[in-house]
Each structure stands twice: as structure tokens, then as C-alpha cells.
C-alpha positions in Angstrom: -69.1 11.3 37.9 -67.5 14.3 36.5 -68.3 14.7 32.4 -67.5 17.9 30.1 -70.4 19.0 29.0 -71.9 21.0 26.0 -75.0 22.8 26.8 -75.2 25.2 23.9 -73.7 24.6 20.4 -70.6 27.0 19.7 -66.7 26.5 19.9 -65.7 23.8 22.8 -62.8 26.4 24.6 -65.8 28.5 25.2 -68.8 26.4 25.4 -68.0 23.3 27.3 -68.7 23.0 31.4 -67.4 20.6 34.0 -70.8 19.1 35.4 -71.5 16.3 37.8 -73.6 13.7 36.5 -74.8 10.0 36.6 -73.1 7.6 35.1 -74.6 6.5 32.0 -76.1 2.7 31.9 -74.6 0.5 28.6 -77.5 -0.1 26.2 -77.4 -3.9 24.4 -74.4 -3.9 22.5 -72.3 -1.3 24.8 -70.4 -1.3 27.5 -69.6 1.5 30.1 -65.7 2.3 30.8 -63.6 4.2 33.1 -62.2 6.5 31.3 -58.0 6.4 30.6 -57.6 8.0 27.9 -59.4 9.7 24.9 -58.2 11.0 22.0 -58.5 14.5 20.8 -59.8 14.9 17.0 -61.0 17.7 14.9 -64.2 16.0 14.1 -65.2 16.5 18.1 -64.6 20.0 17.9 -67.0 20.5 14.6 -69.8 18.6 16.5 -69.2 20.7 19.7 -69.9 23.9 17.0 -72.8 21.9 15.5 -71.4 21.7 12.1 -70.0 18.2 12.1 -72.2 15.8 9.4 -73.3 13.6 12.7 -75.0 16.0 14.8 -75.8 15.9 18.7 -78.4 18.0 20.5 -77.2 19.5 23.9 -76.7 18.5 26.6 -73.9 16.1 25.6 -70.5 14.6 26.4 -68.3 15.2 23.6 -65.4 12.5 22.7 -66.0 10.2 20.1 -63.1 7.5 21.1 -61.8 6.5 24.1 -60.0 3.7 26.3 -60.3 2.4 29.1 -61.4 -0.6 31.8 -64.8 -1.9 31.4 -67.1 -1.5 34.3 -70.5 -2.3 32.8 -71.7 -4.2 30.2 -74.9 -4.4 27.7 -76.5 -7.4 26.4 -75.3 -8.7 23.7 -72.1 -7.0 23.7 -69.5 -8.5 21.6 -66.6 -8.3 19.5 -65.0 -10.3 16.9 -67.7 -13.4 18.7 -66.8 -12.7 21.8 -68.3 -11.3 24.3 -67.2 -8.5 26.3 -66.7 -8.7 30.2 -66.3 -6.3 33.2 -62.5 -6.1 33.8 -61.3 -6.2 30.3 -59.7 -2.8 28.5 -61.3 -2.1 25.3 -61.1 1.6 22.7 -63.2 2.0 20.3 -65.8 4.8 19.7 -68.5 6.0 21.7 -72.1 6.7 22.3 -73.6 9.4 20.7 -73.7 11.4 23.5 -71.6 9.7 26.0 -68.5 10.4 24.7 -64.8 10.3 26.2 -64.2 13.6 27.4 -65.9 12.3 31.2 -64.7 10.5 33.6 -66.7 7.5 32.4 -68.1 6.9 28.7 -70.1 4.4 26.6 -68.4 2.6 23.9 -70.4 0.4 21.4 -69.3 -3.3 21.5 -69.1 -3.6 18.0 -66.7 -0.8 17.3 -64.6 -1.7 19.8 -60.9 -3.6 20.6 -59.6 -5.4 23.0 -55.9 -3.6 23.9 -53.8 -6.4 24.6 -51.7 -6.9 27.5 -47.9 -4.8 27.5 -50.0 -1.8 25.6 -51.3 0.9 28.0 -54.9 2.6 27.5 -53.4 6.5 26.5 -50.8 4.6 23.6 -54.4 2.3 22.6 -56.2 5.4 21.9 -53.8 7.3 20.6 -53.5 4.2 17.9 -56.9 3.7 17.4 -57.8 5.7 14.5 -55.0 7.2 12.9 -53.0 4.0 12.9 -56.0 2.2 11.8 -56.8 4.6 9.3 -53.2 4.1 7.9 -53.3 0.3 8.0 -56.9 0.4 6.0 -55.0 3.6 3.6 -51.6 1.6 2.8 -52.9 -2.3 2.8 -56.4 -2.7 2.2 -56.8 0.2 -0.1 -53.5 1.3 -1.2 -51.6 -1.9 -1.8 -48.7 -0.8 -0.9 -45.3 -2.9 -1.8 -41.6 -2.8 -0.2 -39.8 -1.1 -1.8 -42.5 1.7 -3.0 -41.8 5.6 -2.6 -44.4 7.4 -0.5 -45.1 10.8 0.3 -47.3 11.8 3.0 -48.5 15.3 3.2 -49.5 16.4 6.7 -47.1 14.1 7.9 -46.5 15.5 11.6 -50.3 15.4 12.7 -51.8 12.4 13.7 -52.8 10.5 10.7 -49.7 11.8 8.6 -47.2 10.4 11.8 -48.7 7.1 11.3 -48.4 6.8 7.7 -44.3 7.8 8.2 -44.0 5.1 10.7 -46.1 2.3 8.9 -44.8 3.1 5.4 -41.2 2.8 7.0 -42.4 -0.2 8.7 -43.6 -2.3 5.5 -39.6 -1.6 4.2 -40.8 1.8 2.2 -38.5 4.7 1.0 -40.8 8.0 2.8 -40.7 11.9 2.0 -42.8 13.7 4.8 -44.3 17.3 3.7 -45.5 19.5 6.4 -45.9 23.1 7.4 -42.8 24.7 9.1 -39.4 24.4 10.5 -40.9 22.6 13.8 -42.7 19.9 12.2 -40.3 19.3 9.2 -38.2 18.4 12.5 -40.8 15.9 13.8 -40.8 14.1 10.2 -36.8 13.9 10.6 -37.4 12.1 14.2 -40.0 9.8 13.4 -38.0 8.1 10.6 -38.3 9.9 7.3 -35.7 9.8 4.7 -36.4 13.2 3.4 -38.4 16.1 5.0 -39.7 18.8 3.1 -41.1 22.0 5.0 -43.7 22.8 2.2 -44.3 26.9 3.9 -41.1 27.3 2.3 -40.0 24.5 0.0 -42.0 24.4 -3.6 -43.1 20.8 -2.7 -43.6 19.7 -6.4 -39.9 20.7 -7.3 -38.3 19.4 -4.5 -40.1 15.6 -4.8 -39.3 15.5 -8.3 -35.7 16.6 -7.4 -35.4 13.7 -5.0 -37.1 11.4 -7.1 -34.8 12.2 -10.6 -38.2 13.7 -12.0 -40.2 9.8 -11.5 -42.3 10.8 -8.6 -43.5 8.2 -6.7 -45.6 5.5 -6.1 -48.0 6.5 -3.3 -49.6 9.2 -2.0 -51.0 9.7 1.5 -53.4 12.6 1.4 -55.1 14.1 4.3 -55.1 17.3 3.5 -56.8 18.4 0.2 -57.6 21.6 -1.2 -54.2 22.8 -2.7 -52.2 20.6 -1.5 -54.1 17.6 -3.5 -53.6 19.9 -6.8 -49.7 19.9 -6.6 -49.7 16.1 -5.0 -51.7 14.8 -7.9 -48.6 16.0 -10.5 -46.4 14.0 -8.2 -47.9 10.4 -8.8 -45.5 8.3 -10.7 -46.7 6.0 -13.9 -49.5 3.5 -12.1 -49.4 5.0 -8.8 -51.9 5.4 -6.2 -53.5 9.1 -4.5 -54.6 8.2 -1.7 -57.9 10.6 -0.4 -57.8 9.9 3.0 -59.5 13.5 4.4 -59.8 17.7 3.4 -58.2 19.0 7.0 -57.9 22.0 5.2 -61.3 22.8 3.8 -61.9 22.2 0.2 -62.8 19.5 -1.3 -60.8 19.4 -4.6 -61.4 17.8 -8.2 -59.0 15.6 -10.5 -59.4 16.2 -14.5 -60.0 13.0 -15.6 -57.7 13.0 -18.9 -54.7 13.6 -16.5 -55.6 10.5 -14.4 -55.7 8.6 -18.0 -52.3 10.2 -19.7 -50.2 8.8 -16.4 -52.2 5.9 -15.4 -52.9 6.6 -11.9 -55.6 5.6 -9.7 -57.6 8.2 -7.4 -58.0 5.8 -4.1 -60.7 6.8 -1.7 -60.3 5.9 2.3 -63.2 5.4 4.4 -62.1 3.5 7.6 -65.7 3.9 9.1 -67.5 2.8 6.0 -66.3 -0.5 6.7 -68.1 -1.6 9.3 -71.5 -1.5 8.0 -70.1 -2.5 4.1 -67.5 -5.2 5.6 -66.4 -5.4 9.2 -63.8 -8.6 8.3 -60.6 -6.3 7.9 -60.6 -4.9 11.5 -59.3 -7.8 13.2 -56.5 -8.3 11.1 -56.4 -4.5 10.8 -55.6 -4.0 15.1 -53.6 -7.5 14.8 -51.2 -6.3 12.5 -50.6 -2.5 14.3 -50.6 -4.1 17.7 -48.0 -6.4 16.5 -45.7 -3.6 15.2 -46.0 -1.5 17.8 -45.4 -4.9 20.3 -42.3 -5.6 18.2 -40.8 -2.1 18.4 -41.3 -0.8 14.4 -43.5 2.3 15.5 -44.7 4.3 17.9 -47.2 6.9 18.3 -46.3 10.2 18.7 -48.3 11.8 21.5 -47.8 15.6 21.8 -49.8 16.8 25.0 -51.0 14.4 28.1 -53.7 16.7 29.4 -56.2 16.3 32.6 -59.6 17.4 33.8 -58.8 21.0 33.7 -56.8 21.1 30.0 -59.0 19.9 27.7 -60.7 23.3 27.0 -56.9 24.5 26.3 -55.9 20.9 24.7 -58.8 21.5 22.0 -58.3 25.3 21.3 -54.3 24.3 20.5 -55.4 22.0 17.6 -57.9 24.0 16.3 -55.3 26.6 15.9 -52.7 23.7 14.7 -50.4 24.2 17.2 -50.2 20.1 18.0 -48.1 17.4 16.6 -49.2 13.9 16.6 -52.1 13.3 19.1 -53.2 15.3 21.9 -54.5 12.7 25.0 -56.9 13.5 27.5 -57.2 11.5 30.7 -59.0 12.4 33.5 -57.1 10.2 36.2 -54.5 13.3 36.5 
């Protein structure tokens, strides 16, 4: 098969090669897949460089999630009870090593979910984290009611997309920040009531303006650094700041006596962490976005489809934020 390859550590546009190599056999608790579809995230470009917190030693297949049709399966590989069977489509993340950017990859069972019939393998992955992210952000962490003001920062990349459409969906009144005219546009298009191009809008004046000086209820933060200073002044009286990443680099700090003088709550996001400390929520968790996105209340917003040969291009554009949504790769075309 025919599997991107990493062979020394450095940035992916310049470092990865198109090798032919065995397919890789499904450990207990995996199962192999033919690849249709994986998602691109910044997190695989960080381990290509060798500075992601999970590291790899070359050679590897980059990818960490991916969809598609299984073709092999592991002992003992099962999900939710059930076990997995050759034939079924499953996404979910990969094996270390063995990841989706091939034209066959190894998914561990237990991180894994079925895709349901009417949802095809590119729109699954696409979903799978940022949507699921979301759903653990708003509901399990976030409690988030009808009714409630959010503001999602970010809100044209892949997480921040999914917040806008899920926040909308739960009957929520949603101002989307992002950086410039072309992705204040995107916020517009995927529901938002107001938009706010925060390169050239002072984001704190303009929320308060559109809230009559309340702020509002939740925050969806994937952001930090800066960004989490202003947002943090924006949380109305017993709202919630949601942490949900640092995409642009510093990890920043709250004083205490200002989360005490407006009675706020700082609400850390950890999707992954719940699979070793309480893997319960993830069925309901894909139920309840596969349902949505069934019924018609959201949709992902994919940016790029690319092939074999774009995903040296595909990775260097959203390195250098050039994306919007999610950027696909699928080696069928």
C-alpha cells in the first residue's frame, strides 16, 4: 500500500515521502481500515516536527484520525460491547504509528465509532473531533441552556465552526470572532447572529455593545494567549470560560479575585481525558451529533478535499492558517 511517510523529524511539507509499504496487521483491540478519509489537525503537524507532547520515532505514518471500511480486525476489538466486524465503517483515532495519512491505517477499537448509515466516511471524520469536542465543551462541561449567549473565538476553524452550529443548534443566541474579512464571512454563512472580525474590530467593545454592556453567558475558547485576556472581561455574572485549547501559543493565567468579584467559573475541556477517567459520555456524545447532523441542524464545514499528491500542500496551508473549517485527506482520488 501506499503510506506518507516521515523518516526524519522536521516540518511535514518538507519532510514527509510517498513510500510503498506492507499493510500493517490490527493488534488485539484494533482494527485495520481502508482509508476514506482523514482529517487534517495541527497536533499531526507538531508530531511530524517532533515537538507534539506524544512523540513518535521515524519511520512513521502520520494521521492521528481517520475513517473508513474495516478490512481487518484484532482480538478483542470492541466498542460500546460490541464487537467490531470486517465490512463495517468505523473513525476514530489511530495507531501510534499507523496513522491516516496512507492508504490503509490502524484504528484502536476502543476509540472508535460506528458511522451510521446516510453519513459518508469524509463528513464522519471531519465530525469526529471537533464536533465531539464541542458536544463534550457545551453539554458535559459547559452546561449550556437555550436561550444562553455564546461567543466563540476562532469560530471559522474547525473546532470554532462546530461550536457556531451546535450552540445555534441547542436554540442559543451566537457572536462568532475571527481573524479577517474572509472568515468573518464564513461565521455569517454558518449561522451566526453577529460576526465580529476581531483584526479590525476591538472585540471587548463590540460584544459589550451587542450585549447592552451584560456580556454573556458562555465562552468557547480555543485560542488563548490574548485572546483569553480580553474574553475573560466578557463573561457575564455566573458564566462559563470555556478552555478548550492555546492555537495560538501561550498558555494564559486568570487572577483569581476577578473570577470571585463576577462569579464566573474557568471550565477546562479535555475530550481525550475521558476515556481513561470515564468513557460513558461518548456514546451519547456521537448519538446526539449524528442525530443533528441526520436531522439537518448542522453541518460541517469542510474547506479542501485533497488526494494522494495534496497533502504536503493541504498541511503547509494550515500551518500558515490559510484554512477554514477542516481540511480532508483521502487517498481514493
Amino acid at each position: 500500500m501506499k503510506a506518507w511517510q516521515i523518516h526524519e523529524l522536521g516540518d511535514p511539507w518538507d519532510k514527509l515521502s510517498l513510500d510503498e509499504v506492507p499493510s500493517p496487521e490490527p493488534r488485539p483491540g484494533q482494527v485495520r481500515v481502508a482509508v476514506e478519509g482523514s482529517d487534517l489537525n495541527f497536533a499531526d503537524i507538531l508530531q511530524c516536527q517532533g515537538t507534539y507532547q506524544v512523540k513518535l520515532d521515524p519511520p512513521f505514518t502520520p494521521g492521528m484520525n481517520t475513517a473508513g471500511t474495516i478490512v481487518a480486525v484484532g482480538d478483542g476489538a470492541t466498542v460500546g460491547g460490541k464487537t467490531l466486524e470486517v465490512g463495517q465503517r468505523v473513525t476514530g483515532s489511530t495507531a501510534a504509528g499507523f496513522g491516516g495519512y496512507a492508504e490503509e491505517a490502524i484504528i484502536e477499537a476502543a476509540n472508535c465509532a460506528v458511522i451510521p448509515d446516510g453519513v459518508d466516511s469524509v463528513t464522519a471524520v471531519s465530525m469526529h473531533v471537533t464536533y465531539g469536542t464541542t458536544w463534550f465543551a457545551l453539554h458535559q462541561r459547559g452546561n449550556l441552556q437555550p436561550g444562553e449567549t455564546v461567543l466563540v473565538l476562532a469560530a471559522a476553524g474547525g473546532v470554532g465552526s462546530s461550536a457556531v452550529q451546535m450552540a445555534k443548534a441547542h436554540g442559543c443566541w451566537v457572536i462568532a470572532a475571527a481573524g479577517g474579512a474572509e472568515k468573518k464571512a464564513v461565521c455569517t454563512e454558518l449561522g451566526a447572529d453577529v460576526a465580529i472580525d476581531y483584526t479590525n474590530e476591538d472585540l471587548y467593545e463590540r460584544v459589550m455593545a451587542e450585549t447592552d454592556g451584560r456580556g454573556v453567558d458562555v465562552i468557547y475558547d480555543p485560542v488563548g494567549s490574548d485572546y483569553f485576556d480580553v474574553a475573560r472581561r466578557l463573561v457575564a455574572w455566573e458564566g462559563r470560560l470555556l478552555v478548550v485549547g492555546f492555537a495560538a501559543g501561550r498558555i494564559p493565567q486568570a487572577p483569581m479575585n476577578h473570577l470571585l468579584v463576577k462569579n464566573y467559573s474557568l471550565v477546562g475541556v479535555h475530550m481525550g481525558g475521558y476515556r481513561v477517567a470515564d468513557p460513558a459520555p461518548f456514546q451519547q456524545c456521537y448519538d446526539d451529533v449524528y442525530q443533528l447532523l441526520l436531522d439537518g441542524k448542522i453541518e460541517p464545514l469542510i474547506s479542501q478535499h485533497i488526494g494522494l499528491d495534496g497533502l504536503k500542500g493541504g498541511l503547509k496551508d494550515l500551518a500558515d492558517r490559510k484554512t477554514t473549517g477542516r481540511v480532508v485527506f483521502d487517498p481514493r482520488t
